[in-house]
C-alpha positions, 0 to 999 in steps of 0.5 A: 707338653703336660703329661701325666705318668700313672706309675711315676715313683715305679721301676720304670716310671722313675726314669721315665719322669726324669727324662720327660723333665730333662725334655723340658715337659712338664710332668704330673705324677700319680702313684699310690705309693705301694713301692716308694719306701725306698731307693737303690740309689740317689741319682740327681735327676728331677722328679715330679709334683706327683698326686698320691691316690690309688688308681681306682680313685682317680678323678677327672679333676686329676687329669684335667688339662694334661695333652697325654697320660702314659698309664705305667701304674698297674700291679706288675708280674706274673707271681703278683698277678697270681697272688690275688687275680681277682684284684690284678683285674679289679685294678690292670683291666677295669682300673685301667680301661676306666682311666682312658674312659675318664682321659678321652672324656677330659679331652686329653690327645694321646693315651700311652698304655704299657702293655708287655710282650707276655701277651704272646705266652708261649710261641713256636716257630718264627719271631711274633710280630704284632700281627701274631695272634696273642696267647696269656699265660697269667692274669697279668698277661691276660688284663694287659690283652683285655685292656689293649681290645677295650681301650683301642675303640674309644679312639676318635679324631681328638683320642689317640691311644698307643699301646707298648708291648715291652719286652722284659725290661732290665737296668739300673732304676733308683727304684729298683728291682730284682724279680725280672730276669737280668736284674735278678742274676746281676744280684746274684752274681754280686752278692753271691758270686754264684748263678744256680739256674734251677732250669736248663734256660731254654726259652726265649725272652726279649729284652729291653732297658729302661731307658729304651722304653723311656725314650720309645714312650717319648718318641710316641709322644712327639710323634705325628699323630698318623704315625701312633693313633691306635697303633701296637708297637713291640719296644725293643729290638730284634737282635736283643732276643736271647735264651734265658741261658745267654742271658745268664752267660751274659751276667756271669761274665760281667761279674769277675768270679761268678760261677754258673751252672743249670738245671732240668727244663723247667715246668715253665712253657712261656717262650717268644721271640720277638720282631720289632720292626714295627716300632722302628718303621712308624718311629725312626728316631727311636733306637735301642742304646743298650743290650744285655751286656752293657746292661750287665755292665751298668749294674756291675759298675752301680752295685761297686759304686754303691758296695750293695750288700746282700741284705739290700738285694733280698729287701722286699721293697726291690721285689714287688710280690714280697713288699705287697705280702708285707704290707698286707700282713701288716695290714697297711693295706687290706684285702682289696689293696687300698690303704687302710686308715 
């Protein structure tokens, strides 16, 4: 199969390209390069041809002949998202729904968005499903929900588009980073030996590793096509819901020497718990390989591995809302986040 990955030299893009290679598909690349500077690690496995171009700006003649398209490439969490919300929308909603426009149009079969579970916002009661009506907190939460009503009606019998609402990812990517909540205290308890939570870690998240979303994403692509077309899956897996304290708990005892300690309840209202059986019933090779603790565990054993000092932890590149302020305040890309010439 010929897949093009927007987001390919991301987080989760990174791993995502390297699977699909070892998978034997051949892959295209597009990513406009706000985070490629630098690598946590070098990890050996292949990469694409990829086209260095800004979403905004891609061309029909850029996916021209490819089977599918999973769409990674948009500005990523909330603190970002309300940096310049303006431009979250100009690129997540309109830049996105514009790609699945130009992909139905180029004849392109599967169009695989990653959505997140953030478009829940804040859940009381029972486990959320995808049936559950959705409640975003921010403008990265919201555009993912504007993109899912818009983009699900251009489907016909030759488009079939699949919408993944992640849980909050986690793990060891070459092209790392620190702001997502188990990443974060990983760093902290190896850098730091200390977890200081300025909350008392009462709400619920849901997580998943990057190679769980990788391997659910490849699970849709080779999918019958009844089974995915026009379909919402939450990735992940039940049992890996936890409060932000176990997850704090988790990492600190994967950490030798790491003290913790909390605070008040925090200002922050978002809280969901997530079922997954959707994902597990339409896919059922998929499985989730990893959970918090092997997570935890993995990074352990890569920041020993590598001996990663404090100052690689706190660099701006690993934390998307500082490396964006950087390359605005240099003025490598100007106020609507093209690069400048």
């Amino acid at each position: 199969m010929r897949i093009c990955v927007t987001g390919s030299d991301g987080y989760l893009g990174s791993l995502l390209t390297a699977e699909l290679l070892r998978r034997g598909h051949e892959v295209i690349g597009l990513d406009t390069g706000y985070y490629k500077e630098g690598t946590l690690y070098r990890s050996g496995s292949m990469a694409p041809l990829t086209i260095a171009k800004d979403l905004r700006k891609v061309e029909a003649a850029d996916i021209q002949g490819v089977d599918a398209v999973v769409h990674m490439a948009e500005l990523s969490n909330d603190p970002l998202g309300q940096l310049a919300p303006n431009i979250t929308y100009d690129i997540n909603h309109a830049g996105s729904v514009r790609l699945a426009e130009m992909a139905r149009e180029a004849g392109v079969k599967r169009f695989v968005y990653m959505s997140s579970c953030s478009v829940y916002g804040v859940a009381e009661g029972d486990y959320v499903s995808e049936q559950s009506p959705v409640n975003p907190q921010t403008a990265y939460a919201i555009c993912k929900t504007r993109v899912e009503h818009d983009v699900k009606p251009l489907a016909n019998a030759s488009f079939s588009p699949t919408f993944m609402r992640n849980a909050t990812a986690y793990g060891a990517s070459p092209h790392m980073r620190f702001d997502i909540v188990l990443n974060n205290l990983a760093g902290l308890a190896w850098t730091t030996k200390e977890i200081k939570m300025t909350s008392d870690g009462t709400p619920w998240r849901p997580l998943v590793h990057g190679l769980d979303i990788a391997r659910a994403i490849m699970c849709v692509l080779e999918a019958p096509r009844e089974a995915i077309h026009g379909e919402t899956f939450n990735v992940g897996d039940t049992s890996n819901n936890y409060r932000v304290k176990e997850i704090a708990e988790i990492v600190a005892a994967a950490f030798p020497g790491c003290r913790l300690s909390f605070g008040d309840p925090s200002q922050d209202n978002r809280s969901y718990r997530v079922n997954f059986d959707k994902i597990h019933k339409h896919l059922p090779d998929f499985k989730c390989a990893w959970d918090a603790k092997r997570g935890a565990k993995q990074l352990y054993d890569l920041f020993k591995r590598i001996d990663m000092p404090a100052e690689v932890f706190q660099h701006r590149t690993f934390t998307r809302l500082k490396q964006l302020e950087y390359l605005i305040r240099t003025r490598q890309i100007d106020e609507k986040f093209f690069w400048t010439e």
